[in-house]
Every structure is written in structure tokens, then in C-alpha cells.
C-alpha positions as CSV (number, residue, x, y, z in Angstrom):
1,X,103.3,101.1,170.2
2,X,101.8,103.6,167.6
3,X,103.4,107.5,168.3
4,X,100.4,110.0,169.3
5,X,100.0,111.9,166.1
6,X,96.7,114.0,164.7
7,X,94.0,112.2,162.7
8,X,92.8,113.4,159.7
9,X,89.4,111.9,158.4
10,X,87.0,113.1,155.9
11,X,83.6,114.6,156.5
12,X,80.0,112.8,155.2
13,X,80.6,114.9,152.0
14,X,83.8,112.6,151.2
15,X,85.7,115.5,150.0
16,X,86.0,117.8,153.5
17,X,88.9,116.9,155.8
18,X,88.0,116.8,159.8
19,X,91.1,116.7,162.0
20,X,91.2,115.1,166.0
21,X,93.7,117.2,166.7
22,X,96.2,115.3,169.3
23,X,95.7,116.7,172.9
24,X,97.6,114.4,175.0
25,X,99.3,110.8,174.8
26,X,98.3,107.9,176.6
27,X,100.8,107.4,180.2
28,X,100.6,103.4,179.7
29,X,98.0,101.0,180.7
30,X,94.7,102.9,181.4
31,X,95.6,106.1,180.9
32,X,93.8,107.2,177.9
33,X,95.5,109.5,174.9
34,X,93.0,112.0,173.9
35,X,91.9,114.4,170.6
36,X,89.7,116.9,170.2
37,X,88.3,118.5,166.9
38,X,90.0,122.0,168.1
39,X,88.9,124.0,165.2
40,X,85.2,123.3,165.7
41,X,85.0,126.1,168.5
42,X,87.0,128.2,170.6
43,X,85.5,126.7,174.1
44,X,86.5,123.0,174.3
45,X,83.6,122.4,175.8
46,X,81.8,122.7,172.8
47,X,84.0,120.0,170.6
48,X,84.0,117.1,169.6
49,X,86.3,114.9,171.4
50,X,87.7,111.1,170.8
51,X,90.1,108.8,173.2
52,X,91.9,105.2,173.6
53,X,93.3,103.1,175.7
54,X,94.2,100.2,176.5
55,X,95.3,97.5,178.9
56,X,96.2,93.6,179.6
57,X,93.2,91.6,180.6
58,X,93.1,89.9,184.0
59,X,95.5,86.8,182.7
60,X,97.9,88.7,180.6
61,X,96.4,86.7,177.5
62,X,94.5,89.7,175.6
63,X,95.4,93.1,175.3
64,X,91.6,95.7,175.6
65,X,91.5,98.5,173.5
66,X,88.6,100.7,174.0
67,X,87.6,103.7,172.4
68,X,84.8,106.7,172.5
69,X,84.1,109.3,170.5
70,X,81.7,112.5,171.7
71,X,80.4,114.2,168.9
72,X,77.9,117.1,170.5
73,X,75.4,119.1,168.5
74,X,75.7,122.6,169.4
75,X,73.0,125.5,169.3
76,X,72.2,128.9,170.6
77,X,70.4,129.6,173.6
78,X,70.1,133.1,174.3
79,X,73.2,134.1,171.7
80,X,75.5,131.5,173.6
81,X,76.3,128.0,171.8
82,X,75.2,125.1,174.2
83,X,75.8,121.7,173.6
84,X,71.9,120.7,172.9
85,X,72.9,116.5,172.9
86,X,76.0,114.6,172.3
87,X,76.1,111.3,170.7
88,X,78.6,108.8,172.2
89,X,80.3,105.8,171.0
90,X,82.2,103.3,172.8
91,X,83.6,100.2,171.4
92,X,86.0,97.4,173.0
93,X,88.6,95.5,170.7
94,X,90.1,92.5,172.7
95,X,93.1,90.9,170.5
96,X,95.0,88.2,171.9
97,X,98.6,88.4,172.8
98,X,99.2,84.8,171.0
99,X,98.0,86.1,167.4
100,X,100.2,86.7,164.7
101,X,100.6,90.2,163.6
102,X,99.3,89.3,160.3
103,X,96.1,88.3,161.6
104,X,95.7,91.1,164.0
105,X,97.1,93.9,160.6
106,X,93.9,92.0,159.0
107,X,91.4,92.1,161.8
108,X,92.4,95.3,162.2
109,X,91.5,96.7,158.6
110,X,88.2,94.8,158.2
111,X,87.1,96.2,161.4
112,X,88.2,100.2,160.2
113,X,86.8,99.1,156.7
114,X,83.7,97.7,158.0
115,X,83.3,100.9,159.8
116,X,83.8,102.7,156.9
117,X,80.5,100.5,154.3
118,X,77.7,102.1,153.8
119,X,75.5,99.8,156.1
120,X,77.1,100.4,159.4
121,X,77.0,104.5,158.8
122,X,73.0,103.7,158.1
123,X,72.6,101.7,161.1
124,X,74.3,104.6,163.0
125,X,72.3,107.0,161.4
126,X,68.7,105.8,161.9
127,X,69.2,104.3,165.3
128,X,67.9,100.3,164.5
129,X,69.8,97.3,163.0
130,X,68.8,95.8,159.8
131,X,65.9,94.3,159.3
């Protein structure tokens, strides 16, 4: 099991640092460890926020990982920031407890790394899947 540490990512620029600052640990199985981007304002509220967690499946063959990530746009109503919309994303891993590690270390990377191409941050951006 990984330690609860913060994670530091870099900003559409490439150059920036962000950091989801670590707010709580995950309690075991369903309890989900949380991080919020604390510096972007003072009322948490108003930031954005990711989580995991993660649990056996129904036989005990597959462990489900599931994480979202709340990014809200913020803007001023009246001389007070309000969170105007949030996008959301939620995404389910299952990995089966009868893999080898190097296949899981793999899967793992391709799906971060596919995460990370060009074409997926596209698709994200404009809403609509290739064409």
C-alpha cells in the first residue's frame, strides 16, 4: 500500500508546478484518501479537490480503484468568488488480484502515460471523441 504523500503535477504550460496537497489518508476499503489544491484559495470551498479509493470486488478476485477529480471555475458575483461550474472526473481501474506485479507496474504506466498524450487532453478539452 502506497504512504499518503502530496502530488505535485505540472500546469498546461509544462513549466508551472500544481500541488494536491494531502488532506487525509484513506481508513481501508472504501474510505477514500483525499487532496485538495490548498493554495488556490483560502475557502476550501472554492478548490479544486481529488480522491481514491479502493476495495475488493464482490469475489475477492479484483481489487476497484476509483478516482475523481473536481476542478471548479471560480468567478465574482457581487465582489465574492463563486464557484460558476465544476468539471468532474471519475474513472474505475479494476486489476486483478492474480496479475503479476510487472504487468499491473506496466498497465499502470500506460494508463498515467496515456493520460498524459496529447489526444486524450484534446478529447477532454473539446468535449467529443475522435472522429
Amino acid at each position: 500500500m502506497p504512504n499518503m504523500a502530496n502530488i505535485t503535477v505540472k500546469k498546461k504550460d509544462g513549466t508551472t508546478d500544481v500541488t494536491w496537497t494531502q488532506l487525509t489518508p484513506s481508513a481501508g476499503d472504501k474510505t477514500p484518501a483525499r487532496w485538495s489544491q490548498v493554495v488556490a484559495s483560502a475557502r476550501a470551498n472554492l478548490r479544486p479537490t481529488f480522491e481514491s479509493q479502493s476495495r475488493f470486488n464482490a469475489n475477492r478476485t479484483a481489487r476497484n480503484i476509483s478516482f475523481v477529480l473536481k476542478y471548479p471555475e471560480i468567478v465574482q458575483v457581487n465582489g465574492v468568488d463563486t464557484v460558476f461550474a465544476t468539471a468532474i472526473m471519475n474513472m474505475q481501474a479494476v486489476v486483478p488480484t492474480n496479475m503479476s506485479s510487472t504487468a499491473i507496474d506496466e498497465f499502470a504506466a500506460q494508463l498515467a502515460n496515456t493520460l498524459k498524450a496529447s489526444l486524450p487532453q484534446e478529447i477532454i478539452a473539446s468535449g467529443y471523441a475522435p472522429a
